[in-house]
C-alpha positions as CSV (number, residue, x, y, z in Angstrom):
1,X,104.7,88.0,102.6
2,X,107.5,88.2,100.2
3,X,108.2,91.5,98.5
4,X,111.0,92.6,95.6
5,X,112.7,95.7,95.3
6,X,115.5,97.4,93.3
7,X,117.9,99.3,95.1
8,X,121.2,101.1,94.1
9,X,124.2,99.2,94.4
10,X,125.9,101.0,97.1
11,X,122.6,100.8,99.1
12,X,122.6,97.2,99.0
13,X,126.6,96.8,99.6
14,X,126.0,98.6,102.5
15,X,122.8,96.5,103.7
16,X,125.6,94.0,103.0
17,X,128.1,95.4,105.0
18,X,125.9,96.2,108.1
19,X,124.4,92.5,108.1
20,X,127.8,91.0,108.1
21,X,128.7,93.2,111.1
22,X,125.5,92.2,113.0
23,X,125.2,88.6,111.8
24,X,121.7,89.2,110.7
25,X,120.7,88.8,107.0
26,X,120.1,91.5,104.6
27,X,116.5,91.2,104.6
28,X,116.3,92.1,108.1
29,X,118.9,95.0,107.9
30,X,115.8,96.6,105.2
31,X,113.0,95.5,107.3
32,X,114.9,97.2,110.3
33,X,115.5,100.3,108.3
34,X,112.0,100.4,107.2
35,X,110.4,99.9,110.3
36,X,112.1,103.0,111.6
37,X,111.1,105.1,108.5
38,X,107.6,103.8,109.2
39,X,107.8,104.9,112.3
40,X,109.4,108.4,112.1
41,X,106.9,109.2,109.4
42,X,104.1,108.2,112.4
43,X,106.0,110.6,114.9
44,X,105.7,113.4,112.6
45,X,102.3,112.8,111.7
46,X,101.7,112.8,115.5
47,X,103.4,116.1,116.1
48,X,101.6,117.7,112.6
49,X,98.3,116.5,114.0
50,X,98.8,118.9,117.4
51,X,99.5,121.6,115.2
52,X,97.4,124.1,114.3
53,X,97.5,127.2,111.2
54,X,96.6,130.1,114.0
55,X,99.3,128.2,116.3
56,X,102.0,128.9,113.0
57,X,100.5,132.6,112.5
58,X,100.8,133.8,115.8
59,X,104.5,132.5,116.0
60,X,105.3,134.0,112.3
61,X,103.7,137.5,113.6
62,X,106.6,137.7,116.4
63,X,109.3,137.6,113.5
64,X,110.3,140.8,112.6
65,X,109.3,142.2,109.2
66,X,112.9,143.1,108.0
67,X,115.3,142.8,104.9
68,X,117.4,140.3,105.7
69,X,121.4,141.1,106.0
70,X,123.4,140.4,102.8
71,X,125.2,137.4,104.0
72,X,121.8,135.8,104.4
73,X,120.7,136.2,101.2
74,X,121.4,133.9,98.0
């Protein structure tokens, strides 16, 4: 399967760059990248899947209910 897309410049210059270091072409430097991105996003929608909203809520009831200090604030 063959599949077009537009990227920014510098994006591509650097596909460009990074396939001339590894001696692969460019298509495989974005196939590579995306292959990790799909895969990240599948880690994370591992982890979200063992959490749980009472899981959150218990954590967020040990945080203590206090202004916070001005150099935290925006």
């Amino acid at each position: 399967m063959s599949v077009s897309v537009k990227v920014p410049d510098e994006l591509y210059q650097k596909a460009v760059e990074i396939a001339n270091e590894q001696h692969v072409s460019v298509d495989e430097v974005f196939a590579s990248a995306f292959i990790e991105q799909l895969s990240a996003w599948e880690r994370l929608q591992q982890r979200a899947a063992r959490g749980s909203r009472e899981k959150f809520l218990a954590v967020m009831d040990k945080v203590p209910d206090v202004e916070s200090d001005d150099y935290d604030r925006r």
